[in-house]
N, CA, C and O of each residue as an XYZ file, in Angstrom:
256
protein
N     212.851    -65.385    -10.045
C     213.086    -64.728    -11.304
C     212.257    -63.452    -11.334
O     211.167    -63.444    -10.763
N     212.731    -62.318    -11.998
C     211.989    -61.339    -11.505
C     211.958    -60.932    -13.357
O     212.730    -61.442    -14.170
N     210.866    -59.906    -13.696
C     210.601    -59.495    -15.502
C     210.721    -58.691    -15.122
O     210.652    -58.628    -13.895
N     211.018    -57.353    -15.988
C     211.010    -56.100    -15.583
C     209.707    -55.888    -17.195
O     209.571    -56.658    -18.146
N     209.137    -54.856    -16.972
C     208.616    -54.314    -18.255
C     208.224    -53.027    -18.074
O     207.977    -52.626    -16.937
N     208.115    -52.216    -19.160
C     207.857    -51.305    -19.081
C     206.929    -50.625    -19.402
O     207.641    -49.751    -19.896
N     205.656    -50.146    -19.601
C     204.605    -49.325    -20.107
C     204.433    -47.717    -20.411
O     205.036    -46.819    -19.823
N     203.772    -47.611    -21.135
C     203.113    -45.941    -21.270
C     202.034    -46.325    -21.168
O     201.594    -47.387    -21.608
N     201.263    -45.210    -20.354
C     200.057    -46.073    -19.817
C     198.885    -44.530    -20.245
O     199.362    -43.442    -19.923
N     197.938    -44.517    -20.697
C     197.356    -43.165    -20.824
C     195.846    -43.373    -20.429
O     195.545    -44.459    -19.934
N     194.716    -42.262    -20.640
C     193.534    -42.507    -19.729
C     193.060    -43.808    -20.561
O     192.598    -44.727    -19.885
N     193.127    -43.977    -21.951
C     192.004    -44.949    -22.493
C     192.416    -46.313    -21.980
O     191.482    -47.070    -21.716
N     193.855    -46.840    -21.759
C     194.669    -48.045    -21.483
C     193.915    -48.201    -20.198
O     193.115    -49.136    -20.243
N     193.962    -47.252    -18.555
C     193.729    -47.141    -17.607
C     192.242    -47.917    -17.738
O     192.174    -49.053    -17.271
N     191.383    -47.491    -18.189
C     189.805    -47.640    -18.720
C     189.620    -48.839    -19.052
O     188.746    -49.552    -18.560
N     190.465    -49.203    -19.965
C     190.423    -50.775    -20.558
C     190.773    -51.825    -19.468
O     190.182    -52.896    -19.327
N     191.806    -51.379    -18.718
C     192.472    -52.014    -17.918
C     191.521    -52.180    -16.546
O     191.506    -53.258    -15.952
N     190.756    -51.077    -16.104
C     189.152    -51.068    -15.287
C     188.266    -52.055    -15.796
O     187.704    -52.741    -14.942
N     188.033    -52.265    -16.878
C     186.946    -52.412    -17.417
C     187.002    -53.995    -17.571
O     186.025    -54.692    -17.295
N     188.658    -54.717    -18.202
C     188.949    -55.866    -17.987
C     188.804    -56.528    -16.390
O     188.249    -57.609    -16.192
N     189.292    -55.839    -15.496
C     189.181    -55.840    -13.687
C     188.439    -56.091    -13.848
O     188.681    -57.180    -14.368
N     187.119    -55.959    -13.852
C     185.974    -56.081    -12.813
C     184.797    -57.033    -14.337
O     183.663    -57.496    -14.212
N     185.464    -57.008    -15.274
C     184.120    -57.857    -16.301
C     184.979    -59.017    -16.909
O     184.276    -59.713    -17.642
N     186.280    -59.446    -16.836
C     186.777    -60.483    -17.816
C     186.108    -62.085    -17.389
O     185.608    -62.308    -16.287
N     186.160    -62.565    -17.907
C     185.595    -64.282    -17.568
C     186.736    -64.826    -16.810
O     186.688    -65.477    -15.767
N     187.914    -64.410    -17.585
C     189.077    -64.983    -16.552
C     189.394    -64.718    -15.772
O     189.207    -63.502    -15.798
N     190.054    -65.070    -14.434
C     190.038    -64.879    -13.101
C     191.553    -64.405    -13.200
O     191.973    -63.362    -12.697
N     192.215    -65.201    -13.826
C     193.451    -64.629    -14.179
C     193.588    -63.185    -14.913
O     194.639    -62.552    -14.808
N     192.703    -62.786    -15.514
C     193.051    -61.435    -16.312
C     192.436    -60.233    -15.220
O     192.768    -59.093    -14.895
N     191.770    -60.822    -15.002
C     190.805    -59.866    -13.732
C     191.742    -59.307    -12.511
O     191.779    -58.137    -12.130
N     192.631    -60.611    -11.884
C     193.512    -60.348    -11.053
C     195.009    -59.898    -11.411
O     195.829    -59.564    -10.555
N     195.232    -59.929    -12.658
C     196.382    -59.355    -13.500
C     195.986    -57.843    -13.581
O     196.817    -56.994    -13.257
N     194.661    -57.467    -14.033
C     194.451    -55.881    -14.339
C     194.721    -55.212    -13.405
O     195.518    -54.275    -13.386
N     193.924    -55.731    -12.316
C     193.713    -55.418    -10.828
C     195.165    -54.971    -10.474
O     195.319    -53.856     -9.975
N     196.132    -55.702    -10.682
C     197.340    -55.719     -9.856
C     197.915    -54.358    -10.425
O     198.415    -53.481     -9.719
N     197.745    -54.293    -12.076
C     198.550    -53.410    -12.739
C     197.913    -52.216    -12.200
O     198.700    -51.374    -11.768
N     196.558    -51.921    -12.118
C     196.189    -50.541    -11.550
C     196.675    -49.990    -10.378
O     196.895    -48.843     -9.990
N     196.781    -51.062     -9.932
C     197.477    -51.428     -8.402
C     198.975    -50.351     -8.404
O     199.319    -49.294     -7.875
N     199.492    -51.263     -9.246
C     201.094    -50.595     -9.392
C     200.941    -49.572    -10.011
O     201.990    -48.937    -10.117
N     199.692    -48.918    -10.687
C     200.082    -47.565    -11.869
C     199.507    -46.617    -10.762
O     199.960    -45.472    -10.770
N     198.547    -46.941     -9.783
C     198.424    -45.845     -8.546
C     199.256    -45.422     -7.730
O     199.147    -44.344     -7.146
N     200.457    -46.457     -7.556
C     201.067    -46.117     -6.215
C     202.259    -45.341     -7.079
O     202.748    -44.264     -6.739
N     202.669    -46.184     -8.395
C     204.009    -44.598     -9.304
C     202.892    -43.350     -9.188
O     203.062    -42.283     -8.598
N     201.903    -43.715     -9.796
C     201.175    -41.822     -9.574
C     201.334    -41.161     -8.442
O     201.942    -40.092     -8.399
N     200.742    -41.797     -7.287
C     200.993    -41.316     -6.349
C     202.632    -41.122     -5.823
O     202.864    -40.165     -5.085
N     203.557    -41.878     -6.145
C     204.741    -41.462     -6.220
C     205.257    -40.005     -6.956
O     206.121    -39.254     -6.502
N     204.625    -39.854     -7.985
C     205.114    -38.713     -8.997
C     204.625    -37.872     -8.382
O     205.426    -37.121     -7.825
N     203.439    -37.642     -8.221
C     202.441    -36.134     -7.347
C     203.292    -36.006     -5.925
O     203.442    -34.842     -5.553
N     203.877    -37.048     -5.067
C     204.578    -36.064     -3.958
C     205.839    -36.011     -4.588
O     206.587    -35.385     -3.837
N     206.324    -36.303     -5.421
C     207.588    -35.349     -5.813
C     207.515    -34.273     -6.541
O     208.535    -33.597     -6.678
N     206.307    -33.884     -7.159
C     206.111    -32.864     -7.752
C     205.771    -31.810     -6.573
O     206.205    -30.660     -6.499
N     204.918    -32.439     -5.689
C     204.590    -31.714     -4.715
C     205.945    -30.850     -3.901
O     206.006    -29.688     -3.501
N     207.021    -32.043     -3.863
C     208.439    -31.216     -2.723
C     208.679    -30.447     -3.539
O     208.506    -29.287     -3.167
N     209.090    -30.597     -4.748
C     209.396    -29.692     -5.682
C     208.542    -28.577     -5.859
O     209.256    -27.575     -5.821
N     207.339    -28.263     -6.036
C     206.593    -27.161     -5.732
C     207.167    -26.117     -4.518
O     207.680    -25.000     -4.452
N     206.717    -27.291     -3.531
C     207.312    -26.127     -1.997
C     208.796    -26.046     -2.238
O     209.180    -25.189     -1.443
N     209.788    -26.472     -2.891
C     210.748    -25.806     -2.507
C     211.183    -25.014     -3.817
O     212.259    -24.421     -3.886
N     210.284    -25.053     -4.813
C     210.379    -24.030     -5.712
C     209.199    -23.648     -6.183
O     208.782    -23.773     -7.334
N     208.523    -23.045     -5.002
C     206.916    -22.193     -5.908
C     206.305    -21.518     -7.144
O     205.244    -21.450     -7.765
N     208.071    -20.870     -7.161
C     207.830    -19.822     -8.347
C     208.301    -20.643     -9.779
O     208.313    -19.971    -10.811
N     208.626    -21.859     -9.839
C     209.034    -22.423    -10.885
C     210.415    -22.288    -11.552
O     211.187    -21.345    -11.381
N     210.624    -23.385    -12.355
C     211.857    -22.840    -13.447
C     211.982    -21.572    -14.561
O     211.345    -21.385    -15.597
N     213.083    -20.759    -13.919
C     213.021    -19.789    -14.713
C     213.270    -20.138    -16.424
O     214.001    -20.959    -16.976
N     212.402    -19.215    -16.912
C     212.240    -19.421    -18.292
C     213.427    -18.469    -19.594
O     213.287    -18.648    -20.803
């Protein structure tokens, strides 16, 4: 069975979501945060090299 969900995720969520990682009592919430940072690094890092191709193949930007 697979969930899909969706988030908006911004710096203070990110922080909370650190901060639960590495201090919660539960082992379960600890390894739940963990995972989500997990997945919100690798879309970032997804978004920055597509911004990146898009840069090189349009330096000068969308005309305005």
């Amino acid at each position: 069975m697979e969930i899909a969900v969706k988030l908006d995720i911004d710096e203070k969520t990110i922080s909370q979501l650190s901060a639960e990682s590495e201090s919660n009592a539960s082992m379960f919430v600890r390894i739940f945060c963990s995972e989500l940072l997990q997945k919100i690094s690798l879309e970032t890092k997804e978004i920055y090299e597509t911004v990146k191709k898009i840069n090189i193949e349009n330096p000068y930007g969308f005309p305005q």
